[in-house]
NUZAMI-979597 format. One line per field, with one value per atom (N, C-alpha, C, O): atom name; x, y, z. Coordinates in Angstrom, 2 decimals, padded with zeros to 5 digits. Example, Ala and Ser with C-alpha at 12.3 -4.5 7.8 and 13.67 -1.06 7.14 Angstrom:
<pts>
site <- c(N,CA,C,O,N,CA,C,O)
xx <- c(013.19,012.30,013.20,014.24,012.85,013.67,012.90,013.41)
yy <- c(-005.69,-004.50,-003.30,-003.32,-002.25,-001.06,000.03,001.14)
zz <- c(007.80,007.80,007.80,008.46,007.08,007.14,007.87,008.04)
</pts>
This chain:
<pts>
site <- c(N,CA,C,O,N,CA,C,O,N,CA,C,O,N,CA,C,O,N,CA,C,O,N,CA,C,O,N,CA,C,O,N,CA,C,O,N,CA,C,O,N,CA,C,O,N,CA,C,O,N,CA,C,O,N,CA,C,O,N,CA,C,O,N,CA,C,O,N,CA,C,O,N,CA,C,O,N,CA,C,O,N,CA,C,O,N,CA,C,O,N,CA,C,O,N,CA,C,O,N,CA,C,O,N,CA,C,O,N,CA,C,O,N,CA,C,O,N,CA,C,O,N,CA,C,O,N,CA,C,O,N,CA,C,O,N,CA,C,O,N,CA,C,O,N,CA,C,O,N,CA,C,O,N,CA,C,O,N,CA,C,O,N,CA,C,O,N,CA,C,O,N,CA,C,O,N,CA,C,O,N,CA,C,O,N,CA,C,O,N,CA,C,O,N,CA,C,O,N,CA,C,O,N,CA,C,O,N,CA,C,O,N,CA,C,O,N,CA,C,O,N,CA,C,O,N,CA,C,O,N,CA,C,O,N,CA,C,O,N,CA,C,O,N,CA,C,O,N,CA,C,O,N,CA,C,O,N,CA,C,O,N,CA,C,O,N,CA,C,O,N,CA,C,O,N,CA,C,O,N,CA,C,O,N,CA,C,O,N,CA,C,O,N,CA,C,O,N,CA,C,O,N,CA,C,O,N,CA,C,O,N,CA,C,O,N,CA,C,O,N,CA,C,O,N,CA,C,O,N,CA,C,O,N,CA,C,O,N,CA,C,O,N,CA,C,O,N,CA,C,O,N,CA,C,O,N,CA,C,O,N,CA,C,O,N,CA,C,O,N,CA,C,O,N,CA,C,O,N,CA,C,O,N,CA,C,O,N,CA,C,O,N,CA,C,O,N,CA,C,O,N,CA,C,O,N,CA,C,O,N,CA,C,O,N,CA,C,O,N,CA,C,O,N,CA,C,O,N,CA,C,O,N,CA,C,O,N,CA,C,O,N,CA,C,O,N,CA,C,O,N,CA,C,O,N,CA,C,O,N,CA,C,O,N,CA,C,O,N,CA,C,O,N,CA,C,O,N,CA,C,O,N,CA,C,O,N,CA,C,O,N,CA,C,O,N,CA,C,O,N,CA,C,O,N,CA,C,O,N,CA,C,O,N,CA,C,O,N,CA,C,O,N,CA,C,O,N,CA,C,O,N,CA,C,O,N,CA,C,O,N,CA,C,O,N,CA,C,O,N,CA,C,O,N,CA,C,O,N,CA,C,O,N,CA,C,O,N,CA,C,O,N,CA,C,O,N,CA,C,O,N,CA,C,O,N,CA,C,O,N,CA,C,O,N,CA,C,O,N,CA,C,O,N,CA,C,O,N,CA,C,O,N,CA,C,O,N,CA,C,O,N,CA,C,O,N,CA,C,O,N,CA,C,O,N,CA,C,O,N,CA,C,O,N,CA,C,O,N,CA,C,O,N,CA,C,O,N,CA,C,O)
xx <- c(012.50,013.17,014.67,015.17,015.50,016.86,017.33,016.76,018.53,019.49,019.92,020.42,019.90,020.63,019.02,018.96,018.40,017.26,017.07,017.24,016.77,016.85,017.25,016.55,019.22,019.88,019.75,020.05,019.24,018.68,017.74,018.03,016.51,015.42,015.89,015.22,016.91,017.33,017.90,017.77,018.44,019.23,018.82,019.34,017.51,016.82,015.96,015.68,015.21,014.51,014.82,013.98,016.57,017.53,017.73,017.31,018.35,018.37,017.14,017.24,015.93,014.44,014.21,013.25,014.93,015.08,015.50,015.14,016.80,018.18,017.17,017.36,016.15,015.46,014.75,014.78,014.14,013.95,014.50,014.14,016.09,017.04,017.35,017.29,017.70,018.05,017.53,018.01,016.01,015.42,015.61,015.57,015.87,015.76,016.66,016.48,018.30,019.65,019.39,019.72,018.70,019.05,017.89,018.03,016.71,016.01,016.74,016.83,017.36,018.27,019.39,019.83,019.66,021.00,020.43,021.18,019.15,018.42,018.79,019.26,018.65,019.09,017.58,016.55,017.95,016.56,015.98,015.05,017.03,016.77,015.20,014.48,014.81,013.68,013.03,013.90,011.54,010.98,011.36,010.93,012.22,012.89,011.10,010.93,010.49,009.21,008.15,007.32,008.06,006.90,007.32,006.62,008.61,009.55,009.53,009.49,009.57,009.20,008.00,007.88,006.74,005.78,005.51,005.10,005.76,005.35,005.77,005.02,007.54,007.80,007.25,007.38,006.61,006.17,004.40,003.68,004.27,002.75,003.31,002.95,003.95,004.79,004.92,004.44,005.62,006.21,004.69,004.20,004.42,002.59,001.92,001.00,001.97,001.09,002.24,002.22,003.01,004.02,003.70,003.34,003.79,003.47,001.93,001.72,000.76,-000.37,-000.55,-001.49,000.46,000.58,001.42,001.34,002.25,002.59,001.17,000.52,000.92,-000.52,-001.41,-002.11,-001.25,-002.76,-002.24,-003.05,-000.85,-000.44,-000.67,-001.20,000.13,-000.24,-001.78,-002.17,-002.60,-004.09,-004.19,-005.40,-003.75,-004.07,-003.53,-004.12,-002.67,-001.99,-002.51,-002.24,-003.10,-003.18,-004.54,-004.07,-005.59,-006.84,-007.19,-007.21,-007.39,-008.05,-007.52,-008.05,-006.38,-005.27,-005.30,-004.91,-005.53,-005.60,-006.84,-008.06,-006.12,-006.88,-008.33,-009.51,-007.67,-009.00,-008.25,-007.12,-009.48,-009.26,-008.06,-007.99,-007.21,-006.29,-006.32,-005.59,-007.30,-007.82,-008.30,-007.98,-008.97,-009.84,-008.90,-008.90,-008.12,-006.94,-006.20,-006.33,-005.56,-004.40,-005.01,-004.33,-006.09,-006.83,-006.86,-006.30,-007.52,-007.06,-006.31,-006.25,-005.57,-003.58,-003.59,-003.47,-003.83,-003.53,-003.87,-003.02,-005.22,-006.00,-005.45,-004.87,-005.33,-004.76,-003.57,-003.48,-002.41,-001.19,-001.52,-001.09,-002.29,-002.73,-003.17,-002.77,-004.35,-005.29,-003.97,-004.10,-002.77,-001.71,-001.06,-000.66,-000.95,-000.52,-001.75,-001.64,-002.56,-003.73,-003.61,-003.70,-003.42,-003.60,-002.16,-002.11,-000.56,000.10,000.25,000.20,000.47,001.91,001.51,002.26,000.33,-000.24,000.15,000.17,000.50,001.38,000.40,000.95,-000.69,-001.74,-000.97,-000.76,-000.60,000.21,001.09,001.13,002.00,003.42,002.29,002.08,001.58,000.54,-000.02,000.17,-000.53,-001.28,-000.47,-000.66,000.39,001.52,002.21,002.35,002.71,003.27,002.24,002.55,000.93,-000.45,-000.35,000.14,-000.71,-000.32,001.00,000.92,001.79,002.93,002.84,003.82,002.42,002.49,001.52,001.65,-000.07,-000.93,-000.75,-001.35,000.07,000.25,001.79,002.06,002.46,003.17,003.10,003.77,001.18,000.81,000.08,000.08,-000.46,-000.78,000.12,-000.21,001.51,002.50,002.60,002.77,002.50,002.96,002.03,002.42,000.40,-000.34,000.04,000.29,000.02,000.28,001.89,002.21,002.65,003.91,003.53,004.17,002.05,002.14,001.30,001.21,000.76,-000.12,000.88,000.54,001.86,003.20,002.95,003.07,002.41,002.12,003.10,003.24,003.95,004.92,006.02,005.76,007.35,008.34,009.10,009.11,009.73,010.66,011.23,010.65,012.38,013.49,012.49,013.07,011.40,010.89,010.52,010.82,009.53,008.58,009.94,009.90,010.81,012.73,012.90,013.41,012.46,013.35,012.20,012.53,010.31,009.39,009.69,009.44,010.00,010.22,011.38,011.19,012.50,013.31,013.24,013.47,012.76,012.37,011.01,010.81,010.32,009.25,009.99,009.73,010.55,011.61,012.28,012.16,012.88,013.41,012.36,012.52,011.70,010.61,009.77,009.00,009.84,008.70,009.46,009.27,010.36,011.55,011.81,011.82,012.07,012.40,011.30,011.53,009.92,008.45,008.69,008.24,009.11,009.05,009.71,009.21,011.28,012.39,011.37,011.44,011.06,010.61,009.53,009.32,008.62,007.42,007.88,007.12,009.14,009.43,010.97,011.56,011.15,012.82,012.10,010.94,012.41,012.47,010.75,010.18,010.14,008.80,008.22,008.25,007.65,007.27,006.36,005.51,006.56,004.79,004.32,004.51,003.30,001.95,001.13,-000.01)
yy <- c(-037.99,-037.36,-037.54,-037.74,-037.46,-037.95,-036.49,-035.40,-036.86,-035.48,-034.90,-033.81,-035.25,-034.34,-033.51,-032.46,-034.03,-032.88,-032.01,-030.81,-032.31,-031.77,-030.42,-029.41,-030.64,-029.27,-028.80,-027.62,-029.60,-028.52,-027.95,-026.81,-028.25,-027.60,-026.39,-025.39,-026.71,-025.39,-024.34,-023.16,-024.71,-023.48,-023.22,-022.29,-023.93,-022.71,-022.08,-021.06,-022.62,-021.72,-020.63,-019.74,-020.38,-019.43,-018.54,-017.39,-019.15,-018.29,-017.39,-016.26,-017.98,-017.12,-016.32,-015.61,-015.99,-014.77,-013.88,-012.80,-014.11,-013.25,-011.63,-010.51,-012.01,-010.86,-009.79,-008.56,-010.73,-009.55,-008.78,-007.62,-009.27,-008.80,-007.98,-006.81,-008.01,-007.07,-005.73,-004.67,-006.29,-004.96,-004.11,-002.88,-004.91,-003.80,-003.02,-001.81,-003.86,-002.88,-002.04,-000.91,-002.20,-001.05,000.27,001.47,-000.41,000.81,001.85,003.07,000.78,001.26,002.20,003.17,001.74,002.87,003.71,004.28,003.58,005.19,004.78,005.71,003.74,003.68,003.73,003.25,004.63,005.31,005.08,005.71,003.42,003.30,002.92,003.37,002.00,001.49,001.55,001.71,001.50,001.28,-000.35,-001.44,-000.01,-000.71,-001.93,-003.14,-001.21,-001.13,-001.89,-002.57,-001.89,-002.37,-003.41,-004.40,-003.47,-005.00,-005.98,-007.15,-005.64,-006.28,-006.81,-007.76,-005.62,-006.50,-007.34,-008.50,-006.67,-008.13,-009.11,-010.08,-009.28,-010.36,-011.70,-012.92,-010.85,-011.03,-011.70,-012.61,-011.04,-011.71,-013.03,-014.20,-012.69,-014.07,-015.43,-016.52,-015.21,-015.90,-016.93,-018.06,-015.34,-016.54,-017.03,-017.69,-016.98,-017.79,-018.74,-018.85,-019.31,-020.23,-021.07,-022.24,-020.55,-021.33,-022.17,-023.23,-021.08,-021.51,-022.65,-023.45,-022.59,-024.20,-025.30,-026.47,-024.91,-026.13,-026.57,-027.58,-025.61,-025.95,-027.02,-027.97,-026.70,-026.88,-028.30,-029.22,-028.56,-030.08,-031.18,-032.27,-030.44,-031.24,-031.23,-031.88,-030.67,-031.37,-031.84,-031.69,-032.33,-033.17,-034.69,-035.72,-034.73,-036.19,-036.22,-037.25,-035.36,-036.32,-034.89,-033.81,-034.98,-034.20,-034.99,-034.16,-035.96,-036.80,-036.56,-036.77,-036.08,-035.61,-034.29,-033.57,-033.97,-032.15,-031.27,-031.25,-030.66,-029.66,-029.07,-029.43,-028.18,-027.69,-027.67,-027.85,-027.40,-027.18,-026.35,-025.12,-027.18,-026.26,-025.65,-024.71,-026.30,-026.02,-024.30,-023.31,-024.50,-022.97,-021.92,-020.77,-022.24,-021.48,-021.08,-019.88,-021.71,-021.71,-020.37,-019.39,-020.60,-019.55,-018.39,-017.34,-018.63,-016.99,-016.16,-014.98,-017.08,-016.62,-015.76,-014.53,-016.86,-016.03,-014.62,-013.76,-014.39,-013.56,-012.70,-011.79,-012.51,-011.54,-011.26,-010.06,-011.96,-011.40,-010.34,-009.23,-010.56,-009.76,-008.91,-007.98,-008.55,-007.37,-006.74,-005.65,-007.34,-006.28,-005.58,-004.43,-005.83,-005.30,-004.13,-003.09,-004.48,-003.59,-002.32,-001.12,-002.77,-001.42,-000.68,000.16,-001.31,-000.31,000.68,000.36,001.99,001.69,002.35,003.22,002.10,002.36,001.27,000.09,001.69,001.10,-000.58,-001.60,-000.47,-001.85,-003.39,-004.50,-002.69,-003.76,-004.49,-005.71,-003.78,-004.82,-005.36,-006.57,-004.49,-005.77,-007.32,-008.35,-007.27,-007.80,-008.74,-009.94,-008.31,-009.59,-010.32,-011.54,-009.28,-009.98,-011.08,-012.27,-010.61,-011.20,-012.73,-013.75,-012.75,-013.58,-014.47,-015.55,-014.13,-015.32,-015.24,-015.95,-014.93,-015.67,-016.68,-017.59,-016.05,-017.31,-018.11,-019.09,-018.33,-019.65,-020.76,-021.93,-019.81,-020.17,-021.18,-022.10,-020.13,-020.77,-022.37,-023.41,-022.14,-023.51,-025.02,-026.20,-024.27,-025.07,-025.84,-027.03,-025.17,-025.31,-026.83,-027.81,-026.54,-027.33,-028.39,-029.58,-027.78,-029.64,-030.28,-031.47,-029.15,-030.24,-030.99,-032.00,-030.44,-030.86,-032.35,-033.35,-032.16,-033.20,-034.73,-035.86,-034.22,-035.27,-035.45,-036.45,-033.75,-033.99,-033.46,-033.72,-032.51,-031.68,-032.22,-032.43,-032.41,-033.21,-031.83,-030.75,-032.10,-031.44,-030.71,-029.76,-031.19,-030.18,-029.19,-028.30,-029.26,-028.47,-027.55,-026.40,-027.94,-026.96,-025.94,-024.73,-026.39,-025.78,-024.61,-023.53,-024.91,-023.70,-023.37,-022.89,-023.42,-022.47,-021.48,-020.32,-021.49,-020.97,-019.97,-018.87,-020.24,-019.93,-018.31,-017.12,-019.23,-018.06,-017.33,-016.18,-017.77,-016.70,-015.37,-014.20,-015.57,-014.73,-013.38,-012.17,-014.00,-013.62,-012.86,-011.65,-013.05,-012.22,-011.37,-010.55,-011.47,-010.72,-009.47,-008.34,-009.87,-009.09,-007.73,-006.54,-008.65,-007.82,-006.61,-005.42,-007.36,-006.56,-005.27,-004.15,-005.44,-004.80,-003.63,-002.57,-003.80,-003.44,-002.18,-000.99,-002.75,-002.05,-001.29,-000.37,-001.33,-000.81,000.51,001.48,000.58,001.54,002.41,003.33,001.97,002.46,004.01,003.95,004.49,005.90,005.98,006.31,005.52,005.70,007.19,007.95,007.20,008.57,009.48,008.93,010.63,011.40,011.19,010.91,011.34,011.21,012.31,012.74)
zz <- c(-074.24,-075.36,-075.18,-074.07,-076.49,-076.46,-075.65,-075.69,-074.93,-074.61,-075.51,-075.25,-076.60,-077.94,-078.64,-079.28,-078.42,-079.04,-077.55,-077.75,-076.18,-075.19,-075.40,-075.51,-075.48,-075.92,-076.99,-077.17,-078.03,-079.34,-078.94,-078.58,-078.81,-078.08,-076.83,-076.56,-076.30,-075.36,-076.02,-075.71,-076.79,-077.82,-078.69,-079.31,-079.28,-079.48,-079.27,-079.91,-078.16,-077.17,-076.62,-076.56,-075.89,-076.11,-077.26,-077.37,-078.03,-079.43,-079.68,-080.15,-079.33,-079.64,-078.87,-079.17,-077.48,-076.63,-076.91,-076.46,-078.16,-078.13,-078.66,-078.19,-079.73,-080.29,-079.30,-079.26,-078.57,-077.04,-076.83,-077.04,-076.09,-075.41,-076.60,-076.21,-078.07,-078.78,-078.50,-078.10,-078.95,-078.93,-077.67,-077.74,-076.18,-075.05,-075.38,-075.50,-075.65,-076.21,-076.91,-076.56,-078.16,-078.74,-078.23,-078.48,-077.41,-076.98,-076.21,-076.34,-075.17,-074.61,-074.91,-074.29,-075.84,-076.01,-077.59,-078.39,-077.68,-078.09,-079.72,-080.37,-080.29,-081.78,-082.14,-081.67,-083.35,-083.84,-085.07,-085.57,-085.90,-087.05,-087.22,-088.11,-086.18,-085.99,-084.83,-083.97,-084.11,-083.18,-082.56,-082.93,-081.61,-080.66,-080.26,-080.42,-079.93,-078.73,-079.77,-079.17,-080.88,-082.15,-082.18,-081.95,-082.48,-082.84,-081.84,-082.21,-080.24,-079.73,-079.08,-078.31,-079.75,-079.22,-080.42,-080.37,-081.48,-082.92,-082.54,-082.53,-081.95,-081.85,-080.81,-080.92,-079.81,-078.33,-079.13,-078.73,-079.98,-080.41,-081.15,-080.99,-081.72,-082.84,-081.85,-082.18,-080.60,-079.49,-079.03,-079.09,-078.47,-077.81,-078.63,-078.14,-080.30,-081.09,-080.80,-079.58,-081.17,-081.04,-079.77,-079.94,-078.44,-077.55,-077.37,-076.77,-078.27,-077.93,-079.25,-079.27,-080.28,-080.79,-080.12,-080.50,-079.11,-078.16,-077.61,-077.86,-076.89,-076.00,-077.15,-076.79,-078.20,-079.09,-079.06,-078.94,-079.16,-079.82,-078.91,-079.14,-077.17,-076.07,-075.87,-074.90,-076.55,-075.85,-077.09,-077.26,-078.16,-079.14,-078.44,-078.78,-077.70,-077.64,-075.99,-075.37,-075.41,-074.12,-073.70,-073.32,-073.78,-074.01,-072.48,-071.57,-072.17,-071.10,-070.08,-068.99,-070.21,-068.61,-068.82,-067.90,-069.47,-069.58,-068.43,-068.59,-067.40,-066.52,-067.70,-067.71,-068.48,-068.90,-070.94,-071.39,-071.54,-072.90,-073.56,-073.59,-074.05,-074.26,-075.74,-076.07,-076.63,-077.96,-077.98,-078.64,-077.22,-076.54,-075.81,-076.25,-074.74,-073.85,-075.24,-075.48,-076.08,-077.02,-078.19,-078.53,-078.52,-079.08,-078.53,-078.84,-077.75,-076.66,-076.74,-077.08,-076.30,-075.88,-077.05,-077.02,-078.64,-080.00,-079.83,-079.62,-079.92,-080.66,-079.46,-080.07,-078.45,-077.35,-077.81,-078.05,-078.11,-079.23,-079.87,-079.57,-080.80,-081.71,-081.52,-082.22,-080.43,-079.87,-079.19,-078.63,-079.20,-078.41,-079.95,-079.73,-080.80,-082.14,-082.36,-083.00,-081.86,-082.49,-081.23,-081.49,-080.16,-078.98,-078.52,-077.62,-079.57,-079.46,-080.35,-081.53,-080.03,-078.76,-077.71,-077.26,-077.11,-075.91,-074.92,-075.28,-073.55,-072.76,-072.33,-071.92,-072.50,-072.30,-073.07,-072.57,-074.86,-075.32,-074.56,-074.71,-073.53,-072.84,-071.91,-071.83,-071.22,-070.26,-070.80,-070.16,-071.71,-072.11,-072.72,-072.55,-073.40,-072.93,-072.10,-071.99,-071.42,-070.19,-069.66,-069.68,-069.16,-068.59,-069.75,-069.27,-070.87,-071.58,-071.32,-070.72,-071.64,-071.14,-069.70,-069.47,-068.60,-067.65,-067.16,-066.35,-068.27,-068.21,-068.71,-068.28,-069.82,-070.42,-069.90,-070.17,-069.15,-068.01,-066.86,-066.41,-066.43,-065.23,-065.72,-065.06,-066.96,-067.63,-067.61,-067.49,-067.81,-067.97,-067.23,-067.49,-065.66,-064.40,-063.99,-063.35,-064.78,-064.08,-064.96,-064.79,-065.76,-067.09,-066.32,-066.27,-065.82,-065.03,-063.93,-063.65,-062.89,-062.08,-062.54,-061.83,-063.85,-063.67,-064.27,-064.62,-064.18,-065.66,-066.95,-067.67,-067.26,-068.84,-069.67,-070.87,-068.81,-069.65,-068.54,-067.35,-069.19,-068.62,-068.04,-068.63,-066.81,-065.68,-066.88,-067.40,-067.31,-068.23,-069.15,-069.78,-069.24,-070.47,-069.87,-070.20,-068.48,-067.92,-067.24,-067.46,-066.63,-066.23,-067.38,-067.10,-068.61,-069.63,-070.29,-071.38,-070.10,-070.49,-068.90,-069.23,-067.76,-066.84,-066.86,-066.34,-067.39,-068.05,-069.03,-068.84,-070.13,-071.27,-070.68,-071.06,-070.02,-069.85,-068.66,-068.92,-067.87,-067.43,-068.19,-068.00,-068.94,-069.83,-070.97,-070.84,-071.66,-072.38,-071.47,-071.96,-070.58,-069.32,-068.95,-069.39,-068.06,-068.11,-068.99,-068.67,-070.71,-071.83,-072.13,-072.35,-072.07,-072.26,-071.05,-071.27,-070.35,-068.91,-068.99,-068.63,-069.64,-069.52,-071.83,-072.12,-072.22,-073.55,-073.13,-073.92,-072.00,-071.85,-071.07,-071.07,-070.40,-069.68,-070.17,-069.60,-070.94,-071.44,-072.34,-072.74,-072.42,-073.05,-073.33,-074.36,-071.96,-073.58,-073.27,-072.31,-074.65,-075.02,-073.96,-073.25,-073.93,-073.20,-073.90,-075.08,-073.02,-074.37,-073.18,-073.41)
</pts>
């Protein structure tokens, strides 16, 4: 891939963090226009359907080097997004994400080891999954409610 889509592709892979990090701020500093904590798991379900259409595309173009089905894994991933929309705002939702992006993380890892996903990419899904994990982490525990 050219270096000029490279850094497009980084910025806005970046840029698609910034909503995370919003939401921890404003959980953080207690702004009450909206649920800080909803917004980011919608967005956090939004995110892993997104990745589990990377997955879906790389086992469209190279299925024969692929560890295991990523047609099937990529589905998963989805519908687990979603079953986290459905089980908050019970504290399981940030799990079940987090658990989610780091399995589709650990996927990454194998498709780098196998030279299916190139160094710089698998560098900044490593990157942003940090960073969203982190954020989930940092929303699952910031003011949350008794219950």
């Amino acid at each position: 891939m050219a270096q000029r889509n490279q850094r497009l592709a980084q910025f806005l892979v970046y840029s698609g963090a910034l909503p995370f990090i919003a939401c921890v701020c404003l959980s953080v500093i207690g702004w009450d226009i909206f649920d800080a904590r909803w917004y980011g798991i919608s967005y956090g379900a939004i995110i892993l359907s997104f990745l589990a259409g990377i997955h879906w595309g790389v086992y469209l173009f190279t299925s024969p080097s692929c560890p295991q089905n990523l047609f099937i894994t990529s589905n998963i991933a989805a519908l687990l997004g979603w079953l986290s929309l459905l089980v908050y705002p019970h504290w399981a939702a940030f799990l079940l994400l987090i658990l989610c992006f780091s399995w589709l993380l650990l996927l990454d890892h194998k498709l780098f080891k196998l030279d299916i996903l190139p160094d710089w990419f698998y560098r900044l899904r490593v990157h942003a999954t940090i960073i969203v994990i982190a954020s989930l982490v940092s929303l699952g525990l910031v003011n949350w409610p008794a219950v």
